[in-house]
N, C-alpha and C positions, 0 to 999 in steps of 0.2 A: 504494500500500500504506500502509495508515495502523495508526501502531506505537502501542499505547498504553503509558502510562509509569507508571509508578507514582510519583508524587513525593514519597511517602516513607519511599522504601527507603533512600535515605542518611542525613537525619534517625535516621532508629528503627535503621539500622545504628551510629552516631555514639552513640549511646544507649547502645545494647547493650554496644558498651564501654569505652564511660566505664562504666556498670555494674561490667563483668565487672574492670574494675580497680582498680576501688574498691571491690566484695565481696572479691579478693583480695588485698586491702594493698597492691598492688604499686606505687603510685603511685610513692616516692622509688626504689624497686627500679630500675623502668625508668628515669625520670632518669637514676637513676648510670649504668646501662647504656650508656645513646645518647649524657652524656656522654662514658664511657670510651673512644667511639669516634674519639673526635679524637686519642688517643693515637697510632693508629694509620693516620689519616687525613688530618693538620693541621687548622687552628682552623677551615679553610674551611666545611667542611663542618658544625660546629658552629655557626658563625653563620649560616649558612646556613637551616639548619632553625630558630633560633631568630627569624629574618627573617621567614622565609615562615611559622611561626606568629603572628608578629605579625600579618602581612597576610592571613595566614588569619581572624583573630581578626575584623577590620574587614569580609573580603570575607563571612564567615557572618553577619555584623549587616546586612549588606548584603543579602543576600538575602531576607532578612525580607518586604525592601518591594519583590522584585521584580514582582510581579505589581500595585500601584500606580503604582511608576515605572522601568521597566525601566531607564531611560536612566540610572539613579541607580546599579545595581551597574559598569557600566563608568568613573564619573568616580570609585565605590571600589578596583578594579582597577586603573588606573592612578596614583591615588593610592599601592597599593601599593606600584608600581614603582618611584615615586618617592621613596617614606618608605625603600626595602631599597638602593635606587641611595645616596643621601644618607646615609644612617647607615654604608654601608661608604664612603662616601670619608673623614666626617667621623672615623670611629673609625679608618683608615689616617694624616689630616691629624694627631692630636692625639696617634697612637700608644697611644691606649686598650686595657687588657688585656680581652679578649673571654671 
């Protein structure tokens, strides 16, 4: 059975909204929002999400070139892992406020 894919429906969903929250101001809105969530949750989960956008950040410029060098989005995946593993021990080592 052969599935076809649309490749890009994430792209142009990713689009949409960033769009749709940038026509509605909501930009700092939600910040504060998903910060205020640590209130409730501990810093964990705050740095957390602010990690895995980081390594989101690198693993979406990564894809760019997967269809050149596939082999290139997994040495940026694990780079992730790497940069999110090291930034929480370094910011636990030095006691950095998060």
């Amino acid at each position: 059975m052969n599935i076809q894919r649309n490749h890009y429906f994430y792209p142009i969903t990713a689009i949409f909204l960033m769009l749709t929250i940038w026509y509605l101001n909501y930009n700092l809105d939600l910040f504060l929002q998903i910060n205020q969530i640590s209130l409730f949750t501990g810093e964990g989960v705050w740095s957390n999400i602010t990690i895995l956008g980081n390594a989101l950040t690198i693993l979406s410029c990564g894809c760019l070139l997967i269809y050149h060098r596939p082999a290139l989005l997994w040495h940026f995946f694990i780079s992730g892992i790497i940069y999110g593993s090291l930034s929480l021990f370094w910011a636990s080592f030095i006691s950095a406020q998060k």
